[in-house]
RODOKOL-802426 format. One record per residue (C-alpha): residue in three letters; chain; x, y, z. Coordinates in steps of 0.02 Angstrom, whole numbers. Example, Ala and Ser with C-alpha at 12.3 -4.5 7.8 and 13.67 -1.06 7.14 Angstrom:
<recs>
+------+------+--------+--------+--------+
! code ! unit !      u !      v !      w !
+------+------+--------+--------+--------+
!  ALA !    A !    615 !   -225 !    390 !
!  SER !    A !    684 !    -53 !    357 !
+------+------+--------+--------+--------+
</recs>
This chain:
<recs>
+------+------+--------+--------+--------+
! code ! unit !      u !      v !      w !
+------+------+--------+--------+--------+
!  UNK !    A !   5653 !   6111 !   3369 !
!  UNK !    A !   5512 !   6008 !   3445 !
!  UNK !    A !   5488 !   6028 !   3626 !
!  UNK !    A !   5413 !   5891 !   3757 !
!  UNK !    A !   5310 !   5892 !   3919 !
!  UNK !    A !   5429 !   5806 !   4016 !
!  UNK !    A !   5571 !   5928 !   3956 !
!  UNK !    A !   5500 !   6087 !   4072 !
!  UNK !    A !   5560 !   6000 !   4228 !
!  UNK !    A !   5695 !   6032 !   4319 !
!  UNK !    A !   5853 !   5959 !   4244 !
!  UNK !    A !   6017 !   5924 !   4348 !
!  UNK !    A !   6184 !   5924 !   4251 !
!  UNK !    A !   6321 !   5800 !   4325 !
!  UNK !    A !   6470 !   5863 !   4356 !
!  UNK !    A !   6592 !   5869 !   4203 !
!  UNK !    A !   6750 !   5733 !   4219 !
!  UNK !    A !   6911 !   5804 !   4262 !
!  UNK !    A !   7005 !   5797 !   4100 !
!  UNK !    A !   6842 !   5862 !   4011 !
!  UNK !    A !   6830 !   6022 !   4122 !
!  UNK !    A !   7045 !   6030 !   4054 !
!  UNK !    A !   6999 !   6027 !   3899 !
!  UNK !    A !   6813 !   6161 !   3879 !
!  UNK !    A !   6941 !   6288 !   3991 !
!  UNK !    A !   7093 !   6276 !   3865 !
!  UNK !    A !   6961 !   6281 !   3711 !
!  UNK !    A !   6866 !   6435 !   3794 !
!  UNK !    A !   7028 !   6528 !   3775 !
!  UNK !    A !   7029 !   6520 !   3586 !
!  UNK !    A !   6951 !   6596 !   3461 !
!  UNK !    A !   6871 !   6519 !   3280 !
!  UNK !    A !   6675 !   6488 !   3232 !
!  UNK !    A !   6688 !   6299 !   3213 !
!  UNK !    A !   6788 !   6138 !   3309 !
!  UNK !    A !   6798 !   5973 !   3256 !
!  UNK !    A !   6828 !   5882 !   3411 !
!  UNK !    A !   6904 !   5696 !   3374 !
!  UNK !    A !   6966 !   5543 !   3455 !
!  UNK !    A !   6901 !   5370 !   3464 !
!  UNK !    A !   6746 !   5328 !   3584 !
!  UNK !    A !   6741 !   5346 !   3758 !
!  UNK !    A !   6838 !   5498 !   3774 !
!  UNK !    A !   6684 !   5622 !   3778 !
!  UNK !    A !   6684 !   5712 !   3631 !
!  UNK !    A !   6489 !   5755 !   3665 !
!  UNK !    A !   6528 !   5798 !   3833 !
!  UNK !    A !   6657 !   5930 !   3780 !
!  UNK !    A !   6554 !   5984 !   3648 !
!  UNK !    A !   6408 !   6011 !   3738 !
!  UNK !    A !   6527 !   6103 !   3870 !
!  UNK !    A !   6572 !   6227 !   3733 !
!  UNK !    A !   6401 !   6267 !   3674 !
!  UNK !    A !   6342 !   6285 !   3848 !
!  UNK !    A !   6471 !   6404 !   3892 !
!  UNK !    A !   6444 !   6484 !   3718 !
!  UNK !    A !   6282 !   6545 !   3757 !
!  UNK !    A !   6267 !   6559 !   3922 !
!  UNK !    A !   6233 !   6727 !   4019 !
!  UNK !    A !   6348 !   6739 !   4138 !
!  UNK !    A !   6496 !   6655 !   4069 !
!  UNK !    A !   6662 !   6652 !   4178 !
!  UNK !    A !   6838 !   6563 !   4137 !
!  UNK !    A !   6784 !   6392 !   4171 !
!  UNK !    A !   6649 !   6380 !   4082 !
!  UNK !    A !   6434 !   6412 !   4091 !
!  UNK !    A !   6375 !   6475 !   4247 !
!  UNK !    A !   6263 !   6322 !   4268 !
!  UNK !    A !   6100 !   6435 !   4348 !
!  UNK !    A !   6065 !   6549 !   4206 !
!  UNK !    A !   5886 !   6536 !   4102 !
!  UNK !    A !   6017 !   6491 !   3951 !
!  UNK !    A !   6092 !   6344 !   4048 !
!  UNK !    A !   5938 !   6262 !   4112 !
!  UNK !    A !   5837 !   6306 !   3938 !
!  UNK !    A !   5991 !   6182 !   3880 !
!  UNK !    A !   5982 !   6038 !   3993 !
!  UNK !    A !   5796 !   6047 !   3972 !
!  UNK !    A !   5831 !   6017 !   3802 !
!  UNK !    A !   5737 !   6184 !   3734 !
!  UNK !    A !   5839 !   6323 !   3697 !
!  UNK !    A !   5786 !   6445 !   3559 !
!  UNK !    A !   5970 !   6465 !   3492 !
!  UNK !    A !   6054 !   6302 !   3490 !
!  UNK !    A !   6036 !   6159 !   3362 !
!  UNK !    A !   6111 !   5993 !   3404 !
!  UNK !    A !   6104 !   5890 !   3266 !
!  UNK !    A !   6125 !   5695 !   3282 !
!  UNK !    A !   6055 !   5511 !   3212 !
!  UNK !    A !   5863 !   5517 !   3273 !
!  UNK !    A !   5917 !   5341 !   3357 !
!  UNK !    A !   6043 !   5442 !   3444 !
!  UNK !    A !   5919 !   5593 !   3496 !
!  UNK !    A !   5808 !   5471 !   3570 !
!  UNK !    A !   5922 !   5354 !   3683 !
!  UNK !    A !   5999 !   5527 !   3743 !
!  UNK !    A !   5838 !   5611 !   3790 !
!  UNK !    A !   5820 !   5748 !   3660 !
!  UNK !    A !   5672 !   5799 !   3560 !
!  UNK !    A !   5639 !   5754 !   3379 !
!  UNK !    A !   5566 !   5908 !   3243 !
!  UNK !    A !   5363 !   5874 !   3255 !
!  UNK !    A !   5365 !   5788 !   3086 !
!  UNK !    A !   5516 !   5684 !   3098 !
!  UNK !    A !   5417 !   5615 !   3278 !
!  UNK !    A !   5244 !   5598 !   3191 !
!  UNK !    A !   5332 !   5494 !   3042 !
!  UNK !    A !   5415 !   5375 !   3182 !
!  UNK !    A !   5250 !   5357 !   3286 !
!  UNK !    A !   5135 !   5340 !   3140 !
!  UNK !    A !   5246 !   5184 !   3094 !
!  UNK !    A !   5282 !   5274 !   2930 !
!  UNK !    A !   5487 !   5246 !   2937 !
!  UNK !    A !   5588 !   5197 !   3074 !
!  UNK !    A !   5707 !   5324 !   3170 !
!  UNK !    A !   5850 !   5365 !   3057 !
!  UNK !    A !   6033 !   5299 !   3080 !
!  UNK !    A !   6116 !   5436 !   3015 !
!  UNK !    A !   6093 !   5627 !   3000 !
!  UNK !    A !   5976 !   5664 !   2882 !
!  UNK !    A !   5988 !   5786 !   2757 !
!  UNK !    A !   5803 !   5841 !   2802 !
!  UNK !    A !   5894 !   5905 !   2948 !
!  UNK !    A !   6020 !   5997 !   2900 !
!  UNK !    A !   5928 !   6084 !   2783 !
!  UNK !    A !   5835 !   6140 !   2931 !
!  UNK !    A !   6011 !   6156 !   3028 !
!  UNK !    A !   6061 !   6280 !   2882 !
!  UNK !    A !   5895 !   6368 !   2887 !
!  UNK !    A !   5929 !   6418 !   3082 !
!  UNK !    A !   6079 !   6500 !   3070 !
!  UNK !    A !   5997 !   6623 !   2958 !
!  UNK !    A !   5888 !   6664 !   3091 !
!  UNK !    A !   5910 !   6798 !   3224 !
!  UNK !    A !   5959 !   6742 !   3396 !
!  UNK !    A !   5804 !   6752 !   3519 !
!  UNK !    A !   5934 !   6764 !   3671 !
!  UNK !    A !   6044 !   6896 !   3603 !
!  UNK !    A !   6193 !   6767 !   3621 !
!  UNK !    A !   6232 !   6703 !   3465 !
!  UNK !    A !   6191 !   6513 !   3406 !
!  UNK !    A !   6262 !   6358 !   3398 !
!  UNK !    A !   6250 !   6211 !   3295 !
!  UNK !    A !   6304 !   6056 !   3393 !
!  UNK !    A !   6339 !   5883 !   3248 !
!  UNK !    A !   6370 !   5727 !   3325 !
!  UNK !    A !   6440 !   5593 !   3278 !
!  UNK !    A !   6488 !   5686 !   3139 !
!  UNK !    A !   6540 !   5548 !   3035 !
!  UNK !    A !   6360 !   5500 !   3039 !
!  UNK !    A !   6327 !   5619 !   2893 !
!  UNK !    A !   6337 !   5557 !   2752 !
!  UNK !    A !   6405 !   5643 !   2583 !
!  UNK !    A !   6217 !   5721 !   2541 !
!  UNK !    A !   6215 !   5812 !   2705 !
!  UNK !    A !   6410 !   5852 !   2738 !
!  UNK !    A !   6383 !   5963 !   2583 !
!  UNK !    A !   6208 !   6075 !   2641 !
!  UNK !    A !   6326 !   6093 !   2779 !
!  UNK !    A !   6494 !   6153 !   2677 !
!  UNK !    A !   6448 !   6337 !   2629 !
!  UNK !    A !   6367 !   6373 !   2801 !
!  UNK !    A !   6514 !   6323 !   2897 !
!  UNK !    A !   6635 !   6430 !   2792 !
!  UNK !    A !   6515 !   6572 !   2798 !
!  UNK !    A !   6407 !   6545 !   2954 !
!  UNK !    A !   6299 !   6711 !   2939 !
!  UNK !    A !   6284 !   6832 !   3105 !
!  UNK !    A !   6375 !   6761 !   3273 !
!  UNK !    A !   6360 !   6563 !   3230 !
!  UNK !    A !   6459 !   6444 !   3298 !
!  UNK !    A !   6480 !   6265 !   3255 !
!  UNK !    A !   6536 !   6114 !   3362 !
!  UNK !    A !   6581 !   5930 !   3277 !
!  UNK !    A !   6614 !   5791 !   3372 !
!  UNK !    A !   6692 !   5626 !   3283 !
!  UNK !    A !   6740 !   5463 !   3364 !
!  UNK !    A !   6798 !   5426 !   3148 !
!  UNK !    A !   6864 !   5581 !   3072 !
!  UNK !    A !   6930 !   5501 !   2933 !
!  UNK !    A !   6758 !   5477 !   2868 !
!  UNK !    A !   6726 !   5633 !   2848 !
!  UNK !    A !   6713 !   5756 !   2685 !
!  UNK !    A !   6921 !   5846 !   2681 !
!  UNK !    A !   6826 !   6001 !   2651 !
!  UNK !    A !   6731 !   5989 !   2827 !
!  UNK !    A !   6898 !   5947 !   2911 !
!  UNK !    A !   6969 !   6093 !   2818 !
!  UNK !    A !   6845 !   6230 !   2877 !
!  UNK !    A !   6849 !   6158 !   3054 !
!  UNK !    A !   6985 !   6201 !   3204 !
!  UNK !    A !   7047 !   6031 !   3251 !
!  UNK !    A !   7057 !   5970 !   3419 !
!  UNK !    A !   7126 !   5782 !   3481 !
!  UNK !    A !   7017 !   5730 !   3631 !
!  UNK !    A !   7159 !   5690 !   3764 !
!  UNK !    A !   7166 !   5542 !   3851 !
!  UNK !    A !   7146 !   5538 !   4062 !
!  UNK !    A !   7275 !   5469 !   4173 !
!  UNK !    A !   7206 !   5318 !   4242 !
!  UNK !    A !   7182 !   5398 !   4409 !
!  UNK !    A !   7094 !   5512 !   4351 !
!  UNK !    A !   6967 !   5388 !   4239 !
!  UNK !    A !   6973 !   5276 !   4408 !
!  UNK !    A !   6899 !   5411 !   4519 !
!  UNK !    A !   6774 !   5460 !   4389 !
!  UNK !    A !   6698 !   5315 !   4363 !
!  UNK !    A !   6695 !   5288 !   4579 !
!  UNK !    A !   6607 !   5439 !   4567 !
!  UNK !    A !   6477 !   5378 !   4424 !
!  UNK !    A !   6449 !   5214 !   4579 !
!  UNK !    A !   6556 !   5087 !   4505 !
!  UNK !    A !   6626 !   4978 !   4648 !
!  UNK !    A !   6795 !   4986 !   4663 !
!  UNK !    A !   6824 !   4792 !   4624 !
!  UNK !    A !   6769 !   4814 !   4449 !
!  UNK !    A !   6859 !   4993 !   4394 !
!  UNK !    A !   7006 !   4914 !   4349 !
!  UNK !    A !   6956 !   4780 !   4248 !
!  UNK !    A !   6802 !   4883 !   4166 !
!  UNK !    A !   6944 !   4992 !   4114 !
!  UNK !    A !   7049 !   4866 !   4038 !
!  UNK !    A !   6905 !   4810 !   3942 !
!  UNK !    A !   6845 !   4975 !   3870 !
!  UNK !    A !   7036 !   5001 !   3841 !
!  UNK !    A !   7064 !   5151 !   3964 !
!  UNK !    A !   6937 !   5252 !   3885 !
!  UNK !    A !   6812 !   5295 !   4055 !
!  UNK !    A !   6636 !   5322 !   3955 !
!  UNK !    A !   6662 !   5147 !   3857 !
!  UNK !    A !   6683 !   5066 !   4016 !
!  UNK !    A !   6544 !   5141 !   4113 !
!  UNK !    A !   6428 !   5127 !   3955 !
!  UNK !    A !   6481 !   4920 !   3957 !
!  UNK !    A !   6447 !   4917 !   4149 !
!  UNK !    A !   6279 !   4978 !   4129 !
!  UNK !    A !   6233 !   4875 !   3983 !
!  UNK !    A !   6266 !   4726 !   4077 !
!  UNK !    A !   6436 !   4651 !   4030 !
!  UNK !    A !   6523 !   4596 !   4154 !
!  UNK !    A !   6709 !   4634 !   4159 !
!  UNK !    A !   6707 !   4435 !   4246 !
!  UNK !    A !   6642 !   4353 !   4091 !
!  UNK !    A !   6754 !   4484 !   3976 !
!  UNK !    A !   6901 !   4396 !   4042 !
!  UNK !    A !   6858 !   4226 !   4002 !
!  UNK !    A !   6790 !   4273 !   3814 !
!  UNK !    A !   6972 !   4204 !   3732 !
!  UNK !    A !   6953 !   4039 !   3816 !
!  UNK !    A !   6772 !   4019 !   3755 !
!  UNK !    A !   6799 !   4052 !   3590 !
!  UNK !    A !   6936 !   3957 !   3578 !
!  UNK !    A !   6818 !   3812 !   3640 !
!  UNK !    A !   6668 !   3873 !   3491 !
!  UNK !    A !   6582 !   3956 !   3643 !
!  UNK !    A !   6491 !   4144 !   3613 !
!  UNK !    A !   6533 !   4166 !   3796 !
!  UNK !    A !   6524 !   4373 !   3835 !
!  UNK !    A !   6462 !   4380 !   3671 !
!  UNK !    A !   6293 !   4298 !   3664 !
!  UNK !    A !   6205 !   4460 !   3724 !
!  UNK !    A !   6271 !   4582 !   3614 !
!  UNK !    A !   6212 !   4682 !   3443 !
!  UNK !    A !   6299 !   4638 !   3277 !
!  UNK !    A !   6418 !   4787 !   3287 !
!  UNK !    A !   6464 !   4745 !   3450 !
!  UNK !    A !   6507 !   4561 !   3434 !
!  UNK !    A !   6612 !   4622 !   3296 !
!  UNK !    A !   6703 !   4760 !   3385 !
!  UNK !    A !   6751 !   4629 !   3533 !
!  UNK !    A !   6801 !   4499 !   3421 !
!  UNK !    A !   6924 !   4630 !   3345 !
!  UNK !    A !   6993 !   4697 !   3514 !
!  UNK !    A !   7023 !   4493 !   3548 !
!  UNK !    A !   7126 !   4514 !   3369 !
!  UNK !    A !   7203 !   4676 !   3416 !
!  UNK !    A !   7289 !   4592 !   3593 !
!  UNK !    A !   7341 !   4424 !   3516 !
!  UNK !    A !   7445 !   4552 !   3381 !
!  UNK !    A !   7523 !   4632 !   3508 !
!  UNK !    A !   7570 !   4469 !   3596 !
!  UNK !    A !   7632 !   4410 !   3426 !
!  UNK !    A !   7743 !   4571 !   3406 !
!  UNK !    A !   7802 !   4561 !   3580 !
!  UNK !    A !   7692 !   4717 !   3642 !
!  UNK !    A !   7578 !   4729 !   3796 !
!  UNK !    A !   7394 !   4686 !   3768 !
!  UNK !    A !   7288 !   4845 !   3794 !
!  UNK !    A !   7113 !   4740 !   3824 !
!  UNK !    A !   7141 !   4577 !   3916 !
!  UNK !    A !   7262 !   4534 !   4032 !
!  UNK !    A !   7398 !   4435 !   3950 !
!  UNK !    A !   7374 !   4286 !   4064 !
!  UNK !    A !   7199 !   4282 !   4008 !
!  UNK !    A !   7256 !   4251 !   3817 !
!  UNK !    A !   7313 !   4114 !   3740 !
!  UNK !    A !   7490 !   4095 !   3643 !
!  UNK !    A !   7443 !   4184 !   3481 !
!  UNK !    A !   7448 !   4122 !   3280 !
!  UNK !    A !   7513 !   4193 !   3154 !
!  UNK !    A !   7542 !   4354 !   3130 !
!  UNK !    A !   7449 !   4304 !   2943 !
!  UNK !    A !   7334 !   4211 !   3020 !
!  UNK !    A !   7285 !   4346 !   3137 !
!  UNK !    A !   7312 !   4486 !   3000 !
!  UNK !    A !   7149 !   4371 !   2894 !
!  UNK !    A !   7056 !   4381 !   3038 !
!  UNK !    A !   7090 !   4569 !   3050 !
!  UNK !    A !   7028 !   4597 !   2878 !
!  UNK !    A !   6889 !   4481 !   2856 !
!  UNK !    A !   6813 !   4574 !   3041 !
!  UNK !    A !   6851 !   4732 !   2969 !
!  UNK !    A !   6745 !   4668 !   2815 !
!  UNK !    A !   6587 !   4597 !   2949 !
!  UNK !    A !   6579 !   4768 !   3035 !
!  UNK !    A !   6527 !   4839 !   2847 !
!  UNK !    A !   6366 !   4740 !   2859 !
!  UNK !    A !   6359 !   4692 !   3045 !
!  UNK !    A !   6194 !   4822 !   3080 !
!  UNK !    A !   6093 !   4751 !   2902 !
!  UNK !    A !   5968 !   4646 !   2971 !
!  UNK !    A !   6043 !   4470 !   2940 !
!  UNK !    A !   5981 !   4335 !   3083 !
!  UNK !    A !   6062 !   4387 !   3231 !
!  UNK !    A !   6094 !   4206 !   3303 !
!  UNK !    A !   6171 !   4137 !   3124 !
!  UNK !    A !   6286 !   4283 !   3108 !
!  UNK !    A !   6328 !   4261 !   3279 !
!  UNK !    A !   6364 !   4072 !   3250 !
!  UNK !    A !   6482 !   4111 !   3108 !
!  UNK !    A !   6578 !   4226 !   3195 !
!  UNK !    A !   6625 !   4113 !   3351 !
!  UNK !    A !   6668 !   3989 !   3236 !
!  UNK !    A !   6802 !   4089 !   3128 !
!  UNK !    A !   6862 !   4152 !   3283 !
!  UNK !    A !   6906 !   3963 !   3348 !
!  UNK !    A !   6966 !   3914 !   3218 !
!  UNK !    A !   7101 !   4086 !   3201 !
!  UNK !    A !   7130 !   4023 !   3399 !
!  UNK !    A !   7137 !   3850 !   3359 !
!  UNK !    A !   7278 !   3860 !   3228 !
!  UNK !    A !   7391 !   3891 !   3358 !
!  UNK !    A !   7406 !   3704 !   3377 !
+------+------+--------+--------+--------+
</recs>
């Protein structure tokens, strides 16, 4: 793997959440060559895998995990150690700091192609070739894939005979936020695990501790629907847990509102947590993302289940690069008249 300049300096690792640390202690415990952590977003599913391959090849592992001052553990959060692989969408790489192979960055910067959404089979082939290698630390290797479900059929099979066979001491870590989208036979050749969900305490203090002030935990949390990473990922990108609240009265006026600011797959993704609550309402069951006074009475439960579908149907195409503002401008306006209906 490429290295970079600005990866020999010292790296600092932030302390690992609470219900994380739970987790990497109970899966430290067990034996098998390959997990398939899953759960929906938020939940850290890199975290924990990253807290499994640290402790995998770390020198001075103890029952809690990597050391944390070993050469292995900082050649890892300097993103440049000789025996571990992480394999992920080059878009993902680069917002998360880590290096690209030296012709994968050339292609980028020489305007070639533009950074790949998904994890390319170029990659894995490369992935595959690795684990044949011999490990330069003497610990074993690991292959880190995430989000797993971003490979797609092409490059879940270069994967298949490795992972049932991994040559020498290889170990293999998956992380999914959509496990269902994956091949059966990676799912079969994979030890499951089912990322657990904090207490809210627990999420509440974390994200103190990440600076959140303590007037907007609550609602941040709400929004992101419990799930601690969502909500501090949201809080950093700007959205305001203020204007969340007042997105169902907007729309229901034809305004964008919270949603003026945000990418395709995002508008899309709000718009169905707004269906999600109003279905709950309809049923009679708490809303998990707005505050029930902040809703309005719901439709139909067929009204709402079309609205369900035909969003499900927009997130297929919501990242193609359709105009932004008209897709936008469609959206708001199915999703007044669903609220409107009520009358």
């Amino acid at each position: 793997m490429a290295t970079s300049e600005k990866n020999t300096a010292q790296a600092v690792t932030p302390p690992v959440a609470p219900w994380i640390a739970q987790q990497r202690d109970a899966l430290l415990q067990q034996r098998g060559h390959a997990w398939l952590l899953q759960g929906p977003s938020g939940l850290g599913q890199f975290a924990l895998a990253m807290e499994l391959v640290r402790a995998w090849l770390c020198d001075a592992p103890g029952a809690h995990g990597a050391c944390g001052q070993c050469a292995s553990c900082h050649a890892i959060d300097v993103h440049a150690h000789t025996d571990l692989c992480v394999l992920m969408p080059e878009t993902t790489m680069l917002a998360l700091g880590w290096p690209l192979p030296e012709k994968a960055q050339a292609d980028i910067d020489d305007k070639k192609r533009k950074p790949s959404q998904e994890i390319r089979v170029d990659a894995m082939r490369d992935a595959v070739e690795f684990t044949q290698r011999t490990s330069g630390r003497g610990k074993g290797k690991a292959v880190l894939v995430y989000p797993a479900e971003q490979m797609n059929a092409v490059t879940a099979n270069a994967l298949l005979k490795t992972l049932e066979e991994p040559p020498g001491d290889v170990r293999f870590v998956l992380a999914t936020e959509a496990a269902h989208q994956l091949l059966p036979t990676i799912r079969s050749r994979c030890l499951s695990h089912t990322m657990q969900w904090p207490v809210a305490e627990a999420a509440s203090t974390w994200l103190a501790g990440q600076g959140v002030p303590a007037d907007q935990i609550t609602s941040a949390l709400q929004a992101a629907g419990g799930r601690p990473e969502d909500a501090l990922a949201q809080l950093q990108a700007g959205r305001s847990p203020q204007v969340w609240k007042k997105l169902p009265k907007d729309l229901a006026q034809g305004q964008a509102g919270a949603l003026a600011s945000l990418a395709g797959p995002q508008v899309v993704d709000a718009l169905q947590k707004l269906c999600h609550d109003l279905l709950m309402l309809r049923v009679g069951a708490a809303p998990r993302f707005f505050d029930k006074a902040d809703l309005p009475a719901p439709p139909t439960l067929a009204v709402l289940s079309r609205w369900s579908k035909a969003l499900t149907q927009s997130m297929k195409t919501a990242d193609h690069p359709f105009n932004q503002g008209l897709m936008l401008e469609a959206l708001v306006a199915q999703a007044a008249s669903v609220l409107q209906s009520r009358r």
